[in-house]
C-alpha positions in Angstrom: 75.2 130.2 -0.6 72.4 128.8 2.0 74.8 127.2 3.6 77.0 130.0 4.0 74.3 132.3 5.2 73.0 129.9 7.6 76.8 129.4 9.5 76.7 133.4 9.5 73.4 133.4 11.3 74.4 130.9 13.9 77.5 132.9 14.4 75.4 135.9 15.2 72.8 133.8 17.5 75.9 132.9 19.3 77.8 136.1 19.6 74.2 137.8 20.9 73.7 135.1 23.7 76.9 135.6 25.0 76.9 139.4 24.8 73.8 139.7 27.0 74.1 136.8 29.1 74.3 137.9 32.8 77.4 136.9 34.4 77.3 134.0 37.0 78.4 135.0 40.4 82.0 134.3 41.4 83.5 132.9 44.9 87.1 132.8 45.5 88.2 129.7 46.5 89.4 131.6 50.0 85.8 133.1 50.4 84.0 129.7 50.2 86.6 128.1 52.4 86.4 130.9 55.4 82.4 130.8 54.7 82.5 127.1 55.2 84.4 127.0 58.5 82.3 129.5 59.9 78.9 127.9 59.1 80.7 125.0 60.7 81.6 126.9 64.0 77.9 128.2 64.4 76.7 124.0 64.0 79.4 123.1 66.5 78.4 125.7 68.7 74.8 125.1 68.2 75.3 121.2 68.9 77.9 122.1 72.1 75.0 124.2 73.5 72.2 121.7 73.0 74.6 119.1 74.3 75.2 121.5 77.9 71.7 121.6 78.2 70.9 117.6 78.0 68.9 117.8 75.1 71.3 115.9 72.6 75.1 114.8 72.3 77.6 117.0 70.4 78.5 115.8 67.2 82.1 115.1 66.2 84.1 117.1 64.4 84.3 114.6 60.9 80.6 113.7 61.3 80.1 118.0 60.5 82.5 118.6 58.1 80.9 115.7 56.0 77.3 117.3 56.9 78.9 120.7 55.6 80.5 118.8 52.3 77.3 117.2 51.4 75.3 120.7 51.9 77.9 122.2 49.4 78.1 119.6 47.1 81.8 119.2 47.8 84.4 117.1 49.5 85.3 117.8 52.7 88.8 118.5 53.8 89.0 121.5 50.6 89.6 124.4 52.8 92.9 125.9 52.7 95.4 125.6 55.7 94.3 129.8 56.6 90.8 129.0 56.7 91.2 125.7 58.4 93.4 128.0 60.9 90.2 130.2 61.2 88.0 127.4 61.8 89.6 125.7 64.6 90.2 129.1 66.4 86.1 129.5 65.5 85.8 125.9 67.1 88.0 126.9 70.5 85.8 130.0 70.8 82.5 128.1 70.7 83.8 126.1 72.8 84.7 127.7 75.5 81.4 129.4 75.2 79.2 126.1 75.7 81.7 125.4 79.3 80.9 128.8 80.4 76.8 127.9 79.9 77.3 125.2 81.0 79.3 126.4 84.4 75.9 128.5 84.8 73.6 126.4 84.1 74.9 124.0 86.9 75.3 126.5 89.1 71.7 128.1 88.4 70.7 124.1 89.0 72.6 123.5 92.2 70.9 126.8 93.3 67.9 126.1 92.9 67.8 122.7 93.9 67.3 121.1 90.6 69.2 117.3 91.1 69.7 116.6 87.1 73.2 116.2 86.0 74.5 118.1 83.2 75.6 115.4 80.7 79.4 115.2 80.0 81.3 113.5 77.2 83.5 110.6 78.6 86.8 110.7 77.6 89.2 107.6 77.3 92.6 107.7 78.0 95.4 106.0 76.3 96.1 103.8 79.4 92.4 103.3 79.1 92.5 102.1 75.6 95.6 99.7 75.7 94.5 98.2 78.9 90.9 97.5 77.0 93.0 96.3 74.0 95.3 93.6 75.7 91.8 92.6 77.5 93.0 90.0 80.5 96.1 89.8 79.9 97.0 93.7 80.9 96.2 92.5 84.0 98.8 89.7 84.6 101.8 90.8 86.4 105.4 91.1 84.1 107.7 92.1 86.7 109.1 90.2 89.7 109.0 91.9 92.7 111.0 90.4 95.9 108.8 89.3 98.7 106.1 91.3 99.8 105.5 92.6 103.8 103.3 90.3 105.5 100.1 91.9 107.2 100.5 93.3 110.6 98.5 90.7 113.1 95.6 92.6 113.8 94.9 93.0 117.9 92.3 90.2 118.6 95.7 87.7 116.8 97.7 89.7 119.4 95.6 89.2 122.4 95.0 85.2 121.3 98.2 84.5 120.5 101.3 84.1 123.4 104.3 86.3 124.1 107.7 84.2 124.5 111.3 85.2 124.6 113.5 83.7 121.9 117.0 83.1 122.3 119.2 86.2 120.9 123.0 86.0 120.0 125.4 88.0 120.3 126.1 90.5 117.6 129.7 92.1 117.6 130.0 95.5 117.6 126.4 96.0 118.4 124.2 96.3 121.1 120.9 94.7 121.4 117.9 96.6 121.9 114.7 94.4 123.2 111.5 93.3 120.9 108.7 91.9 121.8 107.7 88.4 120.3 104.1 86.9 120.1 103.6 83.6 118.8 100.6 83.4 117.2 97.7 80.9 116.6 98.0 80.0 113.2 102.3 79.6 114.2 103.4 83.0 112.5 105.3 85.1 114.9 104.1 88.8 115.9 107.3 91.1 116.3 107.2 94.3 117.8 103.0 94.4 116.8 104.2 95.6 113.2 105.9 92.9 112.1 104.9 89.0 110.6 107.7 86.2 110.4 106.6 83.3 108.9 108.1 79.4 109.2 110.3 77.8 112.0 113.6 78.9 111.0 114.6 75.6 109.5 115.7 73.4 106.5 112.1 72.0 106.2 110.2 75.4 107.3 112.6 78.2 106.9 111.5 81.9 108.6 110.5 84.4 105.6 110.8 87.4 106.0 110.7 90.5 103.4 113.6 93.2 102.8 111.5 96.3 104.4 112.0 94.1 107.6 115.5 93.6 107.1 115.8 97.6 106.3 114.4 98.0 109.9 117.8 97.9 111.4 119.1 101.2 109.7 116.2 103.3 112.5 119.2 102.4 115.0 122.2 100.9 113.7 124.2 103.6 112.3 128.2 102.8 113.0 129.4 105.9 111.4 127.1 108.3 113.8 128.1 106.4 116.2 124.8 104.5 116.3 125.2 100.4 116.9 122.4 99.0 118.4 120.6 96.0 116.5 116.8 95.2 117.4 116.3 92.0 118.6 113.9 91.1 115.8 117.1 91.7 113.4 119.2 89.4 115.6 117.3 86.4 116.8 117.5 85.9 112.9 121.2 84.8 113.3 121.7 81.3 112.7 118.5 80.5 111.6 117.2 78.7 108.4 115.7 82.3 106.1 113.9 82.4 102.9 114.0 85.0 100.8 113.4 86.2 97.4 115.2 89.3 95.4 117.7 90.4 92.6 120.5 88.7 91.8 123.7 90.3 90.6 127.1 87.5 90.1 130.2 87.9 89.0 130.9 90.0 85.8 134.1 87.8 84.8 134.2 84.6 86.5 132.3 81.6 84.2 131.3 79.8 87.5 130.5 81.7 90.9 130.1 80.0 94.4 128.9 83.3 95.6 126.4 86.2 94.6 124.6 89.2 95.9 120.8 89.3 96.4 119.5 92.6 96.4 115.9 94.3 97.2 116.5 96.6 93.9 117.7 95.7 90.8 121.2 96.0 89.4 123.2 94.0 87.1 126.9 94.3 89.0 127.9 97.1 87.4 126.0 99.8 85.5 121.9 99.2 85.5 119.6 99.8 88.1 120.3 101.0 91.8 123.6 99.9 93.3 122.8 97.7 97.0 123.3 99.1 100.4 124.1 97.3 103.8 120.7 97.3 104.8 119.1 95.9 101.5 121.4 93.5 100.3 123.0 89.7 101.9 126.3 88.4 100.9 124.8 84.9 99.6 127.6 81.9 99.5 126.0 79.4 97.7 126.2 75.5 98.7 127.0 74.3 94.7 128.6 76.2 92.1 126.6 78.1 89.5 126.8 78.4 86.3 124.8 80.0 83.1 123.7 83.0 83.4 123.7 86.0 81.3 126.0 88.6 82.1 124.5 92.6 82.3 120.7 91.0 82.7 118.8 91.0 85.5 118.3 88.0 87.2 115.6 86.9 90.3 115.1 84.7 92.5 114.2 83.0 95.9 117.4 82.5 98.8 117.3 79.6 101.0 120.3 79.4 103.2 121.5 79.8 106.9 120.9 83.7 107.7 124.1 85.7 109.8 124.2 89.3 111.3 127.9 90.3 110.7 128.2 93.6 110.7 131.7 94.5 108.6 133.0 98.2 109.6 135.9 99.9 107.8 136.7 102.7 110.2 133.0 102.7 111.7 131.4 102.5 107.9 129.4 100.2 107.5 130.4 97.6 104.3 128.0 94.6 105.0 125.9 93.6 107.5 124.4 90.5 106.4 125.4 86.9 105.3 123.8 84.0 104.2 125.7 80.3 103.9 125.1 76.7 102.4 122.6 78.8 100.2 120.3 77.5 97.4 118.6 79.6 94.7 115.4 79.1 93.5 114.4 80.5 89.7 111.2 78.9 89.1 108.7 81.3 91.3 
């Protein structure tokens, strides 16, 4: 019977304490989470502002939701996708807020004379980050590009160097128009004071010139507008020995080619890149057959070979304009 009694007893005890024991408070999940976000707006805000005025740096966003979480005892990253909604828009506000101080408080310091800089956050760009990433070798060069302008001689070259008249061929359906040659210390040749032509024009030193000089002769040789007068720069090239480097483009079919096309753009023959014109391109005949080379790829190198102006007109359009013969190609540049 004790026994019975006592269970009885304890039963009552325990019914009692429960009865009269206050409840504990409640928080729905949604409550905390919107409560959370926006004690983590104010700290953003707060940090943003002291950040505007110099005194410290804003601290990132994970470094306060972990502040947050170890204030409330739990993880971070809880809050549902509403609140989280809430927060950010809470975060935008605040802000925006800090720029505006911070828009005054330069302006109240540029007024009043005040030479301390407002301290900004740096921010790194992907570029940035790739380029710090690959270290030196971003910086190497990947693409061929055809041969580069040479430097316009500068005046005191000019004035040191001596003004001759080369020989200049005759160019059919053309006219010449006159340029002015200067032959300089160092052996280059000054044309027309814009222009730098390199070498003798022969098998051992061969002239090099780039394709923006070749390009020059569209300014006045324009057969269909009834335009046809070479400059002299363009023509005293006729005949000569010319180096030059570019894109390649051979035939699509043919397993061996004794001819090919060098271009200042790339295009593979048929459907990649930019398609040639007369004033960017040389017909190249070479002095050995070729053979081996990928078909659809694009393919570069350097032109060695004996340099013609023939201008080739169907019914005053202009088809070609320049040729080069007994023509090596050099891949290794």
């Amino acid at each position: 019977m004790k026994i019975i009694w006592t269970i009885v007893t304890l039963l009552l005890l325990a019914g009692i304490v429960v009865v009269f024991q206050p409840p504990a408070p409640t928080r729905r999940p949604d409550d905390s989470a919107m409560i959370e976000s926006a004690e983590r707006a104010m700290e953003l805000a707060t940090a943003t502002e002291k950040s505007t005025s110099g005194a410290t740096t804003a601290p990132s966003a994970p470094d306060l939701d972990a502040a947050l979480a170890a204030k409330s005892g739990a993880p971070s990253g809880d809050a549902s996708s509403d609140s989280k909604e809430s927060a950010t828009a809470l975060a935008e506000s605040a802000t925006a807020a800090a720029k505006d101080a911070a828009s005054v408080a330069s302006q109240k310091s540029a007024s009043d004379g005040d030479a301390a800089p407002i301290a900004t956050a740096s921010v790194e760009t992907p570029a940035t980050t790739t380029a710090a990433a690959l270290g030196p070798a971003a910086s190497e060069a990947t693409t061929k590009k055809p041969s580069p302008e040479p430097a316009a001689a500068k005046p005191e070259e000019l004035a040191a160097g001596s003004e001759f008249t080369p020989e200049i061929p005759t160019i059919a359906h053309a006219e010449i128009l006159p340029s002015r040659f200067i032959k300089l210390a160092d052996g280059d040749i000054s044309v027309d004071d814009a222009w730098t032509v390199r070498g003798a024009g022969t098998n051992e030193s061969p002239y090099e010139v780039s394709w923006e000089y070749l390009s020059s002769a569209q300014e006045t040789y324009v057969p269909r507008l009834s335009e046809k007068k070479i400059p002299a720069r363009i023509a005293f090239l006729h005949g000569k020995v010319v180096k030059i480097s570019g894109y390649l483009a051979f035939p699509l079919v043919a397993p061996t080619s004794s001819e090919c096309l060098a271009m200042l753009n790339q295009w593979d023959g048929c459907c990649i890149g930019i398609p040639p014109t007369p004033y960017d391109a040389i017909e190249v005949k070479l002095a050995t057959e070729l053979k081996g080379w990928k078909k659809h790829t694009i393919n570069f190198g350097a032109i060695t070979g004996v340099f013609k102006v023939e201008p080739y007109l169907v019914e005053n359009w202009l088809v070609g304009l320049y040729l080069m013969e007994k023509s090596k190609i050099d891949t290794e540049l």
